[in-house]
DRENDREN-680175 format. One record per residue (C-alpha): x, y, z; residue number from 1. Coordinates in Angstrom, 1 decimal. Layout:
       X       Y       Z    k
       X       Y       Z  NUM
...
***
This chain:
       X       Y       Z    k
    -4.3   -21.4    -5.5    1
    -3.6   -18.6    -8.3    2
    -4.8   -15.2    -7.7    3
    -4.9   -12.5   -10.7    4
    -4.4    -8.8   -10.0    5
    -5.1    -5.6   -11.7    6
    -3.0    -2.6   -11.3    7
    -4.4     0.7   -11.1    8
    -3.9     4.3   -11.9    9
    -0.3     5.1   -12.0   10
     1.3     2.1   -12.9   11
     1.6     3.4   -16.3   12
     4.8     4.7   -18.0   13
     5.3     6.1   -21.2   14
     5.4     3.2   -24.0   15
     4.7     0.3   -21.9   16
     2.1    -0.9   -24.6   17
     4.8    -0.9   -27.2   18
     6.2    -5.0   -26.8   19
     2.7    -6.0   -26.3   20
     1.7    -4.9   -29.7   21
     3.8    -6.9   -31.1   22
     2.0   -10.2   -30.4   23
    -0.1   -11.4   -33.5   24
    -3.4    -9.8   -33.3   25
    -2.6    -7.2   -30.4   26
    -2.7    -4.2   -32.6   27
    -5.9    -4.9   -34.4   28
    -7.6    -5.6   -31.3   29
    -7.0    -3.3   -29.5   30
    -7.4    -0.5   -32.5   31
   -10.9    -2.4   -32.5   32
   -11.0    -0.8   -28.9   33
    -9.8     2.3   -29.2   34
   -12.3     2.8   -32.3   35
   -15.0     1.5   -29.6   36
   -14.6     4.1   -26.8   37
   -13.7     6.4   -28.9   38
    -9.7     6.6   -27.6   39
    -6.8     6.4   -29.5   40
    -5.3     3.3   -26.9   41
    -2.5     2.4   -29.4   42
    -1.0     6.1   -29.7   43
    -1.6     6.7   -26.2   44
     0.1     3.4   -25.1   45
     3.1     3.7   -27.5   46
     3.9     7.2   -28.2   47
     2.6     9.7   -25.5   48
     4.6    11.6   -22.7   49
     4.1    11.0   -18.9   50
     2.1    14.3   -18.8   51
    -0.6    12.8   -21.9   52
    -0.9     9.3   -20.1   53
    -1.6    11.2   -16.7   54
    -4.6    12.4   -18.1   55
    -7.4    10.3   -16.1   56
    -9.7    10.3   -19.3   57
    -6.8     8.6   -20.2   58
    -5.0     6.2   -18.2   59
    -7.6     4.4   -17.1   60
    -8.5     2.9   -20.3   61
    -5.7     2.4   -21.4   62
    -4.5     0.4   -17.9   63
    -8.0    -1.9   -18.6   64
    -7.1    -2.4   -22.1   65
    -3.3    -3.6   -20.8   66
    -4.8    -5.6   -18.4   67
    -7.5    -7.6   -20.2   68
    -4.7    -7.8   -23.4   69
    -1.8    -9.5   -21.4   70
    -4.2   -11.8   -19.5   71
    -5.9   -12.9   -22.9   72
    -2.3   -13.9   -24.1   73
    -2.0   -16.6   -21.1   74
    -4.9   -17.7   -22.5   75
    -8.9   -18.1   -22.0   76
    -8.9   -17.3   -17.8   77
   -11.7   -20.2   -17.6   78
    -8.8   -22.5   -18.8   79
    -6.2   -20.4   -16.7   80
    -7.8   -21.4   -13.6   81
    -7.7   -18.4   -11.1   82
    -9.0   -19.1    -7.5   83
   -10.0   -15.1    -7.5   84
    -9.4   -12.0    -9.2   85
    -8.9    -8.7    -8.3   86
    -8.0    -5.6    -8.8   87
    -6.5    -2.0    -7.2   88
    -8.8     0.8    -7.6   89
    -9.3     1.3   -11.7   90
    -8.2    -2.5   -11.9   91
   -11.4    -3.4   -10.4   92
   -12.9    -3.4   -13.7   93
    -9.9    -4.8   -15.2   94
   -10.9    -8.0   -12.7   95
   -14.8    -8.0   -13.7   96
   -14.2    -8.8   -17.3   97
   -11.8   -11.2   -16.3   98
   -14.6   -12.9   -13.6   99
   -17.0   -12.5   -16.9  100
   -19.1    -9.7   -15.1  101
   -19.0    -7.2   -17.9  102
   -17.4    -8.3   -21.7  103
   -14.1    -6.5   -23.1  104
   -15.9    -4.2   -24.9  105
   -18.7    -3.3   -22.6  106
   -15.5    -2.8   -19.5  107
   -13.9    -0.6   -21.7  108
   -16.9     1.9   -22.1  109
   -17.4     1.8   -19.1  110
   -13.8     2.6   -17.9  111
   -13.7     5.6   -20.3  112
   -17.1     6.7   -18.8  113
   -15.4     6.6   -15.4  114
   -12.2     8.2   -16.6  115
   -13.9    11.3   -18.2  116
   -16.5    11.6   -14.9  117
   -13.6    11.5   -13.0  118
   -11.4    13.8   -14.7  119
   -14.3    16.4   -14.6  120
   -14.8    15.5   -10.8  121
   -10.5    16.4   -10.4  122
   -10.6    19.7   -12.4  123
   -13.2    21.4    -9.8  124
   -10.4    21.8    -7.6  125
    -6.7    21.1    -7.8  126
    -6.2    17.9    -6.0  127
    -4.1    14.6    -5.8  128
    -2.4    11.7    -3.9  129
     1.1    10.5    -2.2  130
     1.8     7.7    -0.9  131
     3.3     7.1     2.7  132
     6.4     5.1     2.7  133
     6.5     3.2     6.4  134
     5.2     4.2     9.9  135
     2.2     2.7    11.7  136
    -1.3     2.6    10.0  137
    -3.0     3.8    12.5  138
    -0.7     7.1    13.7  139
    -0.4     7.9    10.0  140
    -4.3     7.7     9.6  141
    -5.2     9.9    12.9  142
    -2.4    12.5    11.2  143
    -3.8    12.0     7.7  144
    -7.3    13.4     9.0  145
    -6.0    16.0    11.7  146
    -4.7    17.7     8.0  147
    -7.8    17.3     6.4  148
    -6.7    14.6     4.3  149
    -8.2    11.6     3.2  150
    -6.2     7.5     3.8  151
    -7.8     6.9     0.2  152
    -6.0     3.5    -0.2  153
    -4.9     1.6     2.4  154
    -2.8    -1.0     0.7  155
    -1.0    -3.1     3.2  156
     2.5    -3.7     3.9  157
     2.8    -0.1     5.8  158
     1.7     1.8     2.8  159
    -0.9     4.2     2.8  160
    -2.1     6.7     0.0  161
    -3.6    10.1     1.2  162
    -5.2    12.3    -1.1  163
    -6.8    15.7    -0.7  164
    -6.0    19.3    -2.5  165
    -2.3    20.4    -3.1  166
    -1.7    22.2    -0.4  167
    -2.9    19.9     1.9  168
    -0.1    17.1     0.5  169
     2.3    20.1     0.5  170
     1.7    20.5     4.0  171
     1.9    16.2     4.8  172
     4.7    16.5     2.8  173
     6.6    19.0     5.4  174
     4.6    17.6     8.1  175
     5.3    13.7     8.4  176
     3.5    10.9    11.0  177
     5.7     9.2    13.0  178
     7.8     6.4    11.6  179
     7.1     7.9     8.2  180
    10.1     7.6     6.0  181
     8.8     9.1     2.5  182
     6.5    10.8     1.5  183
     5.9    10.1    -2.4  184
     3.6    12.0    -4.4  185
     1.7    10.0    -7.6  186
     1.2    10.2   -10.9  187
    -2.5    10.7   -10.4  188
    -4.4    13.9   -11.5  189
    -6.9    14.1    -8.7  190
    -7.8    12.9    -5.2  191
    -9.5     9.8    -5.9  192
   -11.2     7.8    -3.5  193
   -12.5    10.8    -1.7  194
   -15.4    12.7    -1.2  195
   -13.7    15.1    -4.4  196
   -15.1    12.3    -6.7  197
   -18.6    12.5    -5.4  198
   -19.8    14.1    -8.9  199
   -18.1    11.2   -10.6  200
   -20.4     8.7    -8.4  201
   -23.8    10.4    -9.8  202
   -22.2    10.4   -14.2  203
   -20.9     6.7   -13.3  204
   -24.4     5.5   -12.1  205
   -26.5     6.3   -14.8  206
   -24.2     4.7   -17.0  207
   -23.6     1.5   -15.4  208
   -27.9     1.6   -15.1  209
   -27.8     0.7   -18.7  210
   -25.6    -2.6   -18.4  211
   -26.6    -6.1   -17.6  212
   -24.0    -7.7   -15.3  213
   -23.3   -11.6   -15.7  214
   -23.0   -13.2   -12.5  215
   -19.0   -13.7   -11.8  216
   -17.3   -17.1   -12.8  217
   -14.5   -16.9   -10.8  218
   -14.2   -15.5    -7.3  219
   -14.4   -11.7    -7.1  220
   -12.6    -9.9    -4.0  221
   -14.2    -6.4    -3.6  222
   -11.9    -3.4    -2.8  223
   -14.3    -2.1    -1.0  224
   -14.3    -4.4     2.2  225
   -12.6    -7.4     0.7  226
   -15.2    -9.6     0.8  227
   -16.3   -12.0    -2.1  228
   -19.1   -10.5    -4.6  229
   -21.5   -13.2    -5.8  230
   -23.6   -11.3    -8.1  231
   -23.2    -9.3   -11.4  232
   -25.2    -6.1    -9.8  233
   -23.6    -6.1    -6.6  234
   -20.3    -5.8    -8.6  235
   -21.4    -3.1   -10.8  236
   -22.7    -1.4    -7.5  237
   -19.5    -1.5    -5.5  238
   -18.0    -0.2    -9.2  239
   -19.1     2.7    -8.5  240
   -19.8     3.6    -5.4  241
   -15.7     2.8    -4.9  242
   -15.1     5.8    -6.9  243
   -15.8     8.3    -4.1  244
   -14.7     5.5    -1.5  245
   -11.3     4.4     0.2  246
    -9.4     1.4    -1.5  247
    -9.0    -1.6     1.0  248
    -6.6    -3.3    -0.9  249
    -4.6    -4.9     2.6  250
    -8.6    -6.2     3.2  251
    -8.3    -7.9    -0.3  252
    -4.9    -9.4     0.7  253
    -6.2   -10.6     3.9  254
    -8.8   -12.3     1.5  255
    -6.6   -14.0    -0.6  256
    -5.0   -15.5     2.4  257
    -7.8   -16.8     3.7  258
    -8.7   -18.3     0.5  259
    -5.3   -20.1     0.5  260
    -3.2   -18.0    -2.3  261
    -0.3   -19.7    -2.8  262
     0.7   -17.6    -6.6  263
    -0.2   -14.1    -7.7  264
    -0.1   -13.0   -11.2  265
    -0.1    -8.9   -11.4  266
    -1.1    -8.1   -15.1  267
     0.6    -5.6   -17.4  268
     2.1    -3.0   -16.1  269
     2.7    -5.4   -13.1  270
     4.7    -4.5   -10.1  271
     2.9    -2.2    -7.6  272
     0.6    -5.3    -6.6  273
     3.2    -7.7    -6.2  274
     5.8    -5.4    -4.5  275
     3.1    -5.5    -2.1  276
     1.6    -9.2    -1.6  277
     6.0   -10.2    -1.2  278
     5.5    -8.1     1.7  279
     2.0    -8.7     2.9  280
     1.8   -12.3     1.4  281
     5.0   -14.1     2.3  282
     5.8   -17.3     0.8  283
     3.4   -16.3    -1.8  284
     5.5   -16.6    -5.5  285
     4.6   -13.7    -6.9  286
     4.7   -12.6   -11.2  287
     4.6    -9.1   -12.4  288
     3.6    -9.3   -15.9  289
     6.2    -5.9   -17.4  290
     6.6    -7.2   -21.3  291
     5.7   -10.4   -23.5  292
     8.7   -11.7   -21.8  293
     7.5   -12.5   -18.6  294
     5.1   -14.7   -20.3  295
     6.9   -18.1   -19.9  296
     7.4   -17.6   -16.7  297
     3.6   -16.6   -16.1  298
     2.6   -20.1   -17.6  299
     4.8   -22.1   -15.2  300
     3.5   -20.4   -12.4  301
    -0.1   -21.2   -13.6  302
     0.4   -24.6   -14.4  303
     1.8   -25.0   -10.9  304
    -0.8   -23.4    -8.9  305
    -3.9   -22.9   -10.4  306
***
């Protein structure tokens, strides 16, 4: 059974678009996007510095728009075959267009809806998020909280992510759980996932109040407690509501397992998700789509397992 993942916010680097535009009828669509929502998605994804693509109104966009363009080059996902889809965090609504909840278009207004609201949440107070690199999940969350901070995605494999203001990570930083090898800080610009996003929540709301969801046509695993999502409105309700709430992402993992994943397919920029599921997931074959050459390699895993 095939899963398909969705990175999220800080999987970007600087020109990671550039190969994919390559492929006939890449560039026109997604200039089509960019003059949707408003964004310029090809500059951004082929010419702009770290410090541009850091920009929340502008990463996530441009990570949905990666995402939904290097899955539509393996094809229709109807005729891919997934057993679920998923996604990290902004990936989420990466996965819902791919599950058919919300259309390319419509997931991309939304996403730059979510970007701005949270970027306005972020500049209230200077916040963000590092990631912890080994110890035990439970004495690294009890030490998270004792410094105010928040365990804002608990990915699996012994990673956690703690977000909260600056000085609070400056202080983790110094001040390490036990069994904590590293202490990494992101390439976020806020503390996402945390009660700092709470005016992003409201912004988010009345926008997704004016879509009609489509029920899902492929199995949709929720970051929110892992669990399935049957229904179009519960999906756009956990869309937002996630915002201000922690990432469960080893919950998703546990899902997939128990769904009986045997492939994962991480879509541009691939790599975070499947650096974790090799640890998490093993014996799972795992594929981090990178470029358009990864592509072959993507179809033999799909026609093996999905």
């Amino acid at each position: 059974m095939l899963v398909l993942v969705a990175p999220g916010q800080g999987a970007q680097t600087p020109g990671f678009l550039t190969p994919w535009l390559d492929l006939p009828g890449a560039a026109d669509r997604v200039a089509g996007w960019s003059d949707a929502i408003g964004l310029d998605l090809v500059r951004y994804g082929t010419q702009a510095d770290a410090d541009a693509i850091r920009d929340t109104a502008v990463a996530q966009p441009l990570l949905v728009a990666a995402g939904i363009l290097s899955a539509a080059t393996l094809g229709d996902i109807a005729d891919l075959g997934p057993g679920a889809v998923a996604g990290h965090s902004v990936g989420e609504i990466t996965a819902a267009a791919f599950a058919g909840v919300l259309d390319e278009t419509t997931a991309l207004g939304l996403v730059r809806k979510r970007g701005l609201a949270m970027a306005d949440a972020a500049a209230i107070t200077k916040t963000g998020m590092s990631a912890l690199l080994g110890g035990d999940p439970e004495v690294s969350v009890k030490h998270l909280e004792k410094l105010g901070l928040t365990p804002a995605n608990i990915n699996g494999a012994g990673q956690i992510v703690a977000a909260g203001t600056l000085e609070q990570l400056a202080t983790l930083a110094e001040d390490k759980p036990e069994g904590v090898r590293k202490v990494v800080p992101l390439k976020v610009a806020g503390a996402f996932h945390t009660h700092h996003m709470a005016p992003a929540v409201e912004t988010l709301a009345k926008a997704a109040a004016d879509l009609t969801p489509a029920d899902p046509t492929v199995t949709y695993v929720s970051n929110k407690d892992g669990r399935t999502v049957a229904t179009g409105a519960e999906v756009l309700e956990r869309l937002v509501g996630q915002v201000a709430n922690p990432v469960r992402w080893d919950l998703c993992m546990q899902t997939f397992q128990d769904l009986g994943v045997t492939a994962l397919i991480e879509v541009c920029p691939g790599g975070t998700l499947t650096g974790l599921a090799k640890r998490a997931l093993p014996g799972v074959k795992t594929l981090a789509l990178k470029t358009p050459d990864d592509l072959d390699a993507a179809r033999e895993l799909i026609a093996e397992h999905a």
